[in-house]
C-alpha positions as CSV (number, residue, x, y, z in Angstrom):
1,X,-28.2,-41.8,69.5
2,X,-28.2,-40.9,66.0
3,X,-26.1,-42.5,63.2
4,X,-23.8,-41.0,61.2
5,X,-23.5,-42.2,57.4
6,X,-19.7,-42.9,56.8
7,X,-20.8,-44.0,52.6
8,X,-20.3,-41.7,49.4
9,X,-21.8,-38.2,49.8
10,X,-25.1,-38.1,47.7
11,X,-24.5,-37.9,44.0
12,X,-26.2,-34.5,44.0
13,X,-23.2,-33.1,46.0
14,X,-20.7,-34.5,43.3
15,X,-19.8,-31.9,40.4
16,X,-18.2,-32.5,37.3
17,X,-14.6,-30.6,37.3
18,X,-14.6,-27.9,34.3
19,X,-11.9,-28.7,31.6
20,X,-9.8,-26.5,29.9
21,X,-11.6,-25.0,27.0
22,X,-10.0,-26.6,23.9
23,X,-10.8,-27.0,20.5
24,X,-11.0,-30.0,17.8
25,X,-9.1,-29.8,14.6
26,X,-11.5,-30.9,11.7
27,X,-11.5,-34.8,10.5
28,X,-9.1,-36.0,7.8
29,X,-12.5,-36.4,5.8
30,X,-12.7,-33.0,5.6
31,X,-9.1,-31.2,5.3
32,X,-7.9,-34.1,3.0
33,X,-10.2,-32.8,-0.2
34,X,-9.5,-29.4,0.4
35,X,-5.4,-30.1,0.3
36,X,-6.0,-32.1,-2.5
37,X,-8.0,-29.5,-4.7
38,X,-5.0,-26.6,-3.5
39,X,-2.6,-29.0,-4.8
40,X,-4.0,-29.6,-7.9
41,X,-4.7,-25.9,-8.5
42,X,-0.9,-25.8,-7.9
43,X,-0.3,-28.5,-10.4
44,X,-2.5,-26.8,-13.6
45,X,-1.2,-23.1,-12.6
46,X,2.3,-24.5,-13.0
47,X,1.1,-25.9,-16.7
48,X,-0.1,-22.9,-17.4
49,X,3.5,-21.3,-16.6
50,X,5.0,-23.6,-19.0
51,X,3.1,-22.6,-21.7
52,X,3.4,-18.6,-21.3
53,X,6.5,-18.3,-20.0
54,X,7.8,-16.7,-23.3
55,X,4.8,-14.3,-23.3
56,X,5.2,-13.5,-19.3
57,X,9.1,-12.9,-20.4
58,X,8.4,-10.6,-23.1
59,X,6.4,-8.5,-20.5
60,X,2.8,-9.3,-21.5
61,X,1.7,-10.5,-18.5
62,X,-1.8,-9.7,-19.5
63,X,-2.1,-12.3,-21.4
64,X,-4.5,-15.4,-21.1
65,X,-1.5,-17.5,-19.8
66,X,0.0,-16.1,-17.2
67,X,-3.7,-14.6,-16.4
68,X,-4.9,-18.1,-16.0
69,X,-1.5,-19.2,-14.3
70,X,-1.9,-16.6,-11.5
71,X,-5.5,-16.8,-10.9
72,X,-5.1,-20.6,-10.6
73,X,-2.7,-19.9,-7.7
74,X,-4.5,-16.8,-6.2
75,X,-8.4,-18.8,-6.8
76,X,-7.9,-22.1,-6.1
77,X,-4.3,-23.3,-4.2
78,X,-4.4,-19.8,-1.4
79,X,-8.3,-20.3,-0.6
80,X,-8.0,-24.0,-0.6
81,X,-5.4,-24.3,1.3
82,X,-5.7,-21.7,3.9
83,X,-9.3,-23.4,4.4
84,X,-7.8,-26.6,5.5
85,X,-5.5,-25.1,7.6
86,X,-8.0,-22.6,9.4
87,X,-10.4,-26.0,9.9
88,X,-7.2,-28.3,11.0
89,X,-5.1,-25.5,13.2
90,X,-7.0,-22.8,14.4
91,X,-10.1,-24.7,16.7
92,X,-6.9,-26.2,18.3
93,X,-5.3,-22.7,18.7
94,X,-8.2,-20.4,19.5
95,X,-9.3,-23.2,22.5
96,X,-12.9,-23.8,20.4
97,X,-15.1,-25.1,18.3
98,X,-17.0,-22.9,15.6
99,X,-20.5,-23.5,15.9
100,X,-20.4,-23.8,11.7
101,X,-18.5,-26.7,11.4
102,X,-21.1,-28.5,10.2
103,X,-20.8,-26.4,7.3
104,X,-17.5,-27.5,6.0
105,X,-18.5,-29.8,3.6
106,X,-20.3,-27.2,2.0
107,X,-17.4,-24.6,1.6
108,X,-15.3,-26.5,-0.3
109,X,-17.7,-27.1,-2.8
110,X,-18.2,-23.4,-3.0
111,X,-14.5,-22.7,-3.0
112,X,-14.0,-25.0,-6.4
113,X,-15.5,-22.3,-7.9
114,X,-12.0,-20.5,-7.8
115,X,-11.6,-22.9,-11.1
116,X,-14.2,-21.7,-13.3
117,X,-13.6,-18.2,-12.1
118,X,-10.0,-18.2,-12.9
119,X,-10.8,-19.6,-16.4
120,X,-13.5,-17.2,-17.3
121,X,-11.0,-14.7,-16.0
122,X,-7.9,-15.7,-18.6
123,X,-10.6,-16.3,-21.2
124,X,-12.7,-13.4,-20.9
125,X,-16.2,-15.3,-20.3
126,X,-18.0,-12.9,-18.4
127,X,-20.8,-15.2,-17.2
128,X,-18.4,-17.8,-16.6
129,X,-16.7,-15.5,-14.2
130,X,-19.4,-14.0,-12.9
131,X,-21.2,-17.3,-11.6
132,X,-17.8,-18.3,-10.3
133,X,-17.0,-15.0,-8.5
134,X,-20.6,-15.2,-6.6
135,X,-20.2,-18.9,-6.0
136,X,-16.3,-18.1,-4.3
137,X,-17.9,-15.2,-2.8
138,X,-19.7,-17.1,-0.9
139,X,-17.4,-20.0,0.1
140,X,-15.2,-17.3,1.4
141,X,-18.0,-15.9,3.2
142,X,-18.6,-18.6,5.1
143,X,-15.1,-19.9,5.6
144,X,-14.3,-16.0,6.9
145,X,-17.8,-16.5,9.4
146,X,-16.0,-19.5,10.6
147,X,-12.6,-18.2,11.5
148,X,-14.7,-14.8,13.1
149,X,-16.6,-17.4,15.1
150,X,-13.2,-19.0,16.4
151,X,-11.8,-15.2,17.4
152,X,-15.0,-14.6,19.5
153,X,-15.3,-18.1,20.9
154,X,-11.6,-18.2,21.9
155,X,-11.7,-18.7,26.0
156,X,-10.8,-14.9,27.5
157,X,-8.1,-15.5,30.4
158,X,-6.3,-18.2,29.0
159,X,-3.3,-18.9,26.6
160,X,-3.6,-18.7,23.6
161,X,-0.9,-19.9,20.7
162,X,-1.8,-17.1,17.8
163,X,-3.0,-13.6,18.3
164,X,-6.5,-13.1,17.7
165,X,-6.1,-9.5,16.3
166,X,-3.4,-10.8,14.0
167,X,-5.9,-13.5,12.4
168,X,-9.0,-10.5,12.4
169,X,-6.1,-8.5,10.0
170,X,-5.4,-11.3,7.7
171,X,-8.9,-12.3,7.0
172,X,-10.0,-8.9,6.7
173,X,-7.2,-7.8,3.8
174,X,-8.5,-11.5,2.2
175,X,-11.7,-10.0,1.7
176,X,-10.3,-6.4,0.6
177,X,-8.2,-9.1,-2.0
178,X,-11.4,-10.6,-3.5
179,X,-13.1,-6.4,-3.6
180,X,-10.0,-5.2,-5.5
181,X,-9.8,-8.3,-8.0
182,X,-13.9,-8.2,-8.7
183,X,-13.5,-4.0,-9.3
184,X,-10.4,-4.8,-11.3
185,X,-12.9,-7.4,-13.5
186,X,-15.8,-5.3,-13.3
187,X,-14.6,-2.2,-14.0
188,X,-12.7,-2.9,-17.2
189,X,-11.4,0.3,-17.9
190,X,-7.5,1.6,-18.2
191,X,-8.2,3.6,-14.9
192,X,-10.1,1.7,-11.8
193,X,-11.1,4.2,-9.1
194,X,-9.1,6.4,-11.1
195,X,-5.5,4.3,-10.8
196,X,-3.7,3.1,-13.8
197,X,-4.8,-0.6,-14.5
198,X,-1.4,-1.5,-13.9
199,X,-0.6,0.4,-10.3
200,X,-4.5,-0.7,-9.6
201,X,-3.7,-4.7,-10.3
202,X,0.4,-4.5,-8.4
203,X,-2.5,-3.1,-5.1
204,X,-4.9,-5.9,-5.8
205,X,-1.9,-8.5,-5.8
206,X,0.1,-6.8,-2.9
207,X,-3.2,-6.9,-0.7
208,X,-3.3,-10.3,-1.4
209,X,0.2,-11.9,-0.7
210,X,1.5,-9.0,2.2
211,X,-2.1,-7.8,3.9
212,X,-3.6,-11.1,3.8
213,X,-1.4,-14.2,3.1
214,X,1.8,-12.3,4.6
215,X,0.2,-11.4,7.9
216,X,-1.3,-15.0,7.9
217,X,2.0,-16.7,8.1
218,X,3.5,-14.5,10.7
219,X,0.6,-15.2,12.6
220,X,0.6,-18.8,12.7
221,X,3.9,-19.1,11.7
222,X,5.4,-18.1,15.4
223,X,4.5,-20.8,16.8
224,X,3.3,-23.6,13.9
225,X,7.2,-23.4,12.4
226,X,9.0,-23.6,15.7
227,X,6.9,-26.7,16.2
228,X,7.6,-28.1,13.2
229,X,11.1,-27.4,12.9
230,X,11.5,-28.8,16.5
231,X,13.1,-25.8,18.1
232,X,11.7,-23.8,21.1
233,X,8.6,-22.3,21.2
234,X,8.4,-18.4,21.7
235,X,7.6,-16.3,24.5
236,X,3.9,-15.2,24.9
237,X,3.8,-11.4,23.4
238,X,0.7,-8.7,24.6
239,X,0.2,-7.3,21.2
240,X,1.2,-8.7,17.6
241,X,3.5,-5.6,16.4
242,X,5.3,-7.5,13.5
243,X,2.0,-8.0,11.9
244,X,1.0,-4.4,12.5
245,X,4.1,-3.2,11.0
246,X,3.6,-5.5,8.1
247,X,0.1,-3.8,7.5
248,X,0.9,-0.4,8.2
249,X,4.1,-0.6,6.2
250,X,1.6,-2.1,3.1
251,X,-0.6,0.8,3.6
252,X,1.6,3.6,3.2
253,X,2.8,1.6,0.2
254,X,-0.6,1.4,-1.3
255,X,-0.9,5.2,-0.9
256,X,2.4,5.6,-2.6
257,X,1.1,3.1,-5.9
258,X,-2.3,5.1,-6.0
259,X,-0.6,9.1,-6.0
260,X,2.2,8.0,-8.1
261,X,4.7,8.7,-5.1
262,X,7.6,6.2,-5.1
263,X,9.2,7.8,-2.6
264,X,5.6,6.6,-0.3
265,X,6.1,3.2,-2.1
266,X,10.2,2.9,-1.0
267,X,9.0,4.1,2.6
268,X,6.3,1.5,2.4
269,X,8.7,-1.3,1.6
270,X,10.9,-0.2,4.5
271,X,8.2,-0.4,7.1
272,X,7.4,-4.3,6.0
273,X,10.8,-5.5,5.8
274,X,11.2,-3.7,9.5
275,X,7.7,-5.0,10.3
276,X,8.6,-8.2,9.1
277,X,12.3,-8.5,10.4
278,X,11.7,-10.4,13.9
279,X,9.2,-12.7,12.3
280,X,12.3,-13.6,9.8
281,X,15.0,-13.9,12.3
282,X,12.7,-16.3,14.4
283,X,12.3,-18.2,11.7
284,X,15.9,-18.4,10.5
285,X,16.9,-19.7,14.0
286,X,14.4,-23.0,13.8
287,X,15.6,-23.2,10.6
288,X,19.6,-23.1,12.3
289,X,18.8,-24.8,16.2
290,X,15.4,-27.1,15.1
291,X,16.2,-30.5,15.8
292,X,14.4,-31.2,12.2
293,X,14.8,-27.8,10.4
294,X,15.3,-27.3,6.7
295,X,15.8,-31.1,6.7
296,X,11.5,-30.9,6.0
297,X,9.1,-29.2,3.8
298,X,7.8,-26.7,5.9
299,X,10.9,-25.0,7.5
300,X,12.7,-25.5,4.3
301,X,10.5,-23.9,2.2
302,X,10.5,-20.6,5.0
303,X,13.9,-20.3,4.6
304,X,14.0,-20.2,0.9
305,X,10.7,-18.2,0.8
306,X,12.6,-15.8,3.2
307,X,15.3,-15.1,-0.2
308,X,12.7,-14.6,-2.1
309,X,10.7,-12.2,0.0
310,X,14.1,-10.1,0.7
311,X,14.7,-9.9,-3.4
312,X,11.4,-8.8,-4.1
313,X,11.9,-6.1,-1.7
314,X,15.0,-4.9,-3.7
315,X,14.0,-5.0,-6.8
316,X,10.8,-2.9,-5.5
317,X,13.0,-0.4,-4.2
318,X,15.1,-0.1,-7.3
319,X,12.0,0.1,-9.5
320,X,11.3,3.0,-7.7
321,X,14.3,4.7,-7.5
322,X,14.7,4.0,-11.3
323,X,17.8,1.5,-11.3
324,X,15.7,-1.3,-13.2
325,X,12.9,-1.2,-15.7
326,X,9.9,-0.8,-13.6
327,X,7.1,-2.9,-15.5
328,X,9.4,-5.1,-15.6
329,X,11.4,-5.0,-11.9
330,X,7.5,-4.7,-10.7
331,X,6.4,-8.0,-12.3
332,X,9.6,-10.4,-11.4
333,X,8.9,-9.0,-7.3
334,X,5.2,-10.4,-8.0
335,X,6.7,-13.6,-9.3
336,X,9.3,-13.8,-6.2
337,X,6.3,-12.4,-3.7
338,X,3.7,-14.4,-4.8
339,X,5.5,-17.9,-6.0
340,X,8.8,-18.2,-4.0
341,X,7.4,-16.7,-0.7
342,X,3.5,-17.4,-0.5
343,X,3.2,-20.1,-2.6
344,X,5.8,-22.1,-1.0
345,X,5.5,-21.6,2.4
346,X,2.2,-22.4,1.9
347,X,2.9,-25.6,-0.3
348,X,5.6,-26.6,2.2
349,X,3.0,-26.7,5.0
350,X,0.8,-28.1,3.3
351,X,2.8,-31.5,2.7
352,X,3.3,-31.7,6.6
353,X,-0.2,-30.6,7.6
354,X,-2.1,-33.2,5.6
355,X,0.3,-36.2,6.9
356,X,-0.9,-34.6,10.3
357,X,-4.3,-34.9,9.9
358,X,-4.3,-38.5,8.8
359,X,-2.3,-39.2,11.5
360,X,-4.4,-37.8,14.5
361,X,-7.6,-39.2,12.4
362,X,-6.2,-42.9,12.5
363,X,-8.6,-45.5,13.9
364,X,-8.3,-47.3,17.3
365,X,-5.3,-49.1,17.5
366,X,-2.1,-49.7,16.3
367,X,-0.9,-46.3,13.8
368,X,2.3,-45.7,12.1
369,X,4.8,-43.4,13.6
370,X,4.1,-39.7,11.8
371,X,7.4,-39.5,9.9
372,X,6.0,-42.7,8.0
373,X,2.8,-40.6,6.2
374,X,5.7,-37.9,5.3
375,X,7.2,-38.9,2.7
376,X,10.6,-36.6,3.2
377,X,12.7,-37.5,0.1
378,X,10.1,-36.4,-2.2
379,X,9.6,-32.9,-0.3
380,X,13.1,-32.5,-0.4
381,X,13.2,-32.8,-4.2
382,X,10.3,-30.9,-4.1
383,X,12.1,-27.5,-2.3
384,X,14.8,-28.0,-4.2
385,X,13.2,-27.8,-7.8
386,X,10.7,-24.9,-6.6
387,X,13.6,-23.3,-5.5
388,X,15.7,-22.9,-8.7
389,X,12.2,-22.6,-10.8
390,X,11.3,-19.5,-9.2
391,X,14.9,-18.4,-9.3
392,X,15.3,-19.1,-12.8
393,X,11.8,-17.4,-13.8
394,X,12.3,-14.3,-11.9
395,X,15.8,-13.7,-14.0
396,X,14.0,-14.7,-17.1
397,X,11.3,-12.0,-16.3
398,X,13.9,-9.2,-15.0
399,X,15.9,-10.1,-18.3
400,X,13.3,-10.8,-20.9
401,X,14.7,-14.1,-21.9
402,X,12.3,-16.4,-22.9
403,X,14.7,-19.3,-22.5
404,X,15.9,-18.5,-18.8
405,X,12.0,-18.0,-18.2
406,X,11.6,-21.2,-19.8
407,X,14.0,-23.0,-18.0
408,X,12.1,-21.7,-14.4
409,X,8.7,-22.2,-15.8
410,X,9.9,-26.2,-16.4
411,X,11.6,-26.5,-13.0
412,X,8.8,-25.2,-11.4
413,X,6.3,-27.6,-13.1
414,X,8.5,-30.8,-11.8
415,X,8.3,-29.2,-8.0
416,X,4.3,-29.2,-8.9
417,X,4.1,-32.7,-9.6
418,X,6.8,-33.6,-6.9
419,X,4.4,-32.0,-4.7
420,X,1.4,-33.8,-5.9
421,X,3.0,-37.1,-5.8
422,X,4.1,-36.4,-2.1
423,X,0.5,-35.7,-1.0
424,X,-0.9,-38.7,-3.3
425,X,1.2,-41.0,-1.3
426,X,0.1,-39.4,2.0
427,X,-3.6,-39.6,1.0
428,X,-3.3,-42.8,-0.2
429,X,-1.2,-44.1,2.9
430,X,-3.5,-42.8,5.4
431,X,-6.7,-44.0,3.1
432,X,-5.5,-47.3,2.8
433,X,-4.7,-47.4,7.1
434,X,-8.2,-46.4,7.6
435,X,-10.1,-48.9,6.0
436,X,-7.8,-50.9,7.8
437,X,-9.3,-50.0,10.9
């Protein structure tokens, strides 16, 4: 008679169940410097507003100041910022982990160079600019590596939060950005690649804040605002078409810009507000149903960058059609484009996304409720300052008044250090709960 073994099977029959591929957002230790650093970018380009906003309201916007002012923004608060983001959301929604994370600490480093680079810019150091621009080069590099590593790594066959095509677009017109700026400085003549300075720079800028930093924030947006805002997610899409309306509406504008063809630059503008239009009325109904909505930073700051975005589209259609002065219609849409929409979505984010991060790096034990590392009052004030800065700065430009500029240029500075304040006391809340620990 032979026994039968009623026990455990062997432990070479057992097989460890696969879990779903996921991804880790990057530690506190590393997002927290690079939020810092974009914040303080954001704190000396709004100094630097202060002290040209009569020259940027008397139309010389090529002038050290607002030179300085807009390369502080465009060198060292985007790169910075969308660094720390890419590190903290997109491991989480791309389902992996880069295998050059371990190079983090190393980018940021790299991307500081945006500093020196934006000096030797406003200055006109050429060596200065030139070590910076090889040095940010290759921050951006890397960081771009990163995010291309997270697109291929991303699990096939499962759901995924943001579009991986969408993502490939943004980074890719970030890089066309950083070509068009170093030909701009390079070149140095009235005609780069044989379009006037000024058309050539409006490209270099519109690259920048639609192709890259535009497409960006629809990307993410579609599903990072609803979840902030507290309001229902949105159904899983098969292709991202709002973002390749957005860059095909951009393209036919750049065409227009380069042949001189305004009616190519209206049509342009057309296709991104129509490109752009279901991205917008998603985000107006968190900012209406969310449970927290415009009551926080990040929501807020999308609805008011949505104003923003919707003026400079009119005043770039009526510098076209001739109805304003277009140096000067072209310039106040930069200051609406780049300041009230990109920079702010971006800064109002960024308040919420560092408080984030110190709360899911807390130690074992005990942590604060999330709400408690936001400090909400002071983004409030915040929204509301950046709000009637930009406002106020745009008139002055469109107008030519020095004082109304002025007046922006000084409301904008107080959102700066409202801002700064907000994610000192984050920092220093989350800092202080870790040694704690």
């Amino acid at each position: 008679m032979t026994s039968v073994s009623t026990g455990p099977p062997p432990a070479r029959r057992m097989r460890e169940l696969r879990m779903a591929a996921t991804g880790h957002p990057a530690p506190f230790g590393v997002t927290a410097p690079a939020y810092a650093l974009a914040v303080s970018g954001w704190v000396a380009a709004a100094a630097a507003l202060v002290a040209s906003a009569d020259v940027l309201a008397e139309g010389a916007i090529f002038g050290s100041g607002p030179v300085l002012a807009a390369h502080l923004v465009g060198l060292v608060l985007f790169p910075c910022a969308v660094a720390a983001a890419v590190w903290q959301l997109l491991p989480v929604m791309l389902r992996n982990d880069p295998p050059t994370r371990r190079l983090r600490p190393v980018v940021l480093p790299l991307l500081a160079a945006g500093v020196p680079l934006a000096a030797g810019i406003a200055l006109d150091v050429a060596p200065l600019a030139a070590a910076g621009a090889v040095l940010l080069a290759l921050g951006l590099v890397m960081l771009l590596a990163e995010a291309a590593a997270l697109i291929r790594g991303a699990p096939p066959g499962r759901t995924l939060v943001v579009s991986r095509p969408a993502i490939a677009l943004a980074l890719a017109h970030a890089a066309v950005a950083f070509a068009l700026g170093a030909v701009a400085f390079a070149d140095g003549g009235p005609d780069p690649l044989g379009i006037p300075y000024a058309r050539f720079l409006l490209i270099h800028l519109s690259v920048a804040l639609i192709g890259w930093l535009t497409v960006l924030i629809a990307a993410v947006g579609r599903t990072l605002v609803p979840m902030l805002g507290l309001a229902a997610t949105p159904p899983k899409r098969s292709a991202p078409l709002a973002e390749a309306g957005i860059v095909a509406g951009l393209w036919i504008y750049v065409a227009g810009l380069a042949l001189g063809a305004d009616g190519a630059v209206v049509a342009g503008i057309a296709v991104m507000v129509a490109g752009l239009s279901p991205v917008a009325l998603r985000f107006l109904r968190v900012a209406r149903t969310g449970t927290i909505g415009v009551r926080e930073g990040p929501v807020a700051h999308v609805a008011v960058g949505l104003a923003f975005l919707l003026q400079a589209a009119a005043l770039g259609v009526l510098a076209s059609l001739g109805e304003v002065d277009a140096y000067r219609g072209a310039t106040a849409a930069v200051v609406l484009l780049g300041l009230g929409w990109a920079a702010g979505v971006i800064l109002g984010h960024l308040g919420k996304l560092v408080s984030l991060s110190g709360w899911g790096s807390w130690p074992p034990g005990p942590r604060p409720r999330q709400e408690a590392l936001y400090p909400t009052s002071l983004w409030q004030l915040e929204v509301v300052a950046f709000a009637t800065g930009v406002e106020l700065l745009g008139l002055g430009v469109l107008a030519g008044s020095p004082a109304t500029a002025l007046a922006g240029a000084l409301a904008v500075a107080a959102a700066a250090l409202l801002a700064a304040a907000a994610v000192g006391k984050t920092l220093a809340l989350v800092t202080r709960g870790r040694r704690r620990g």
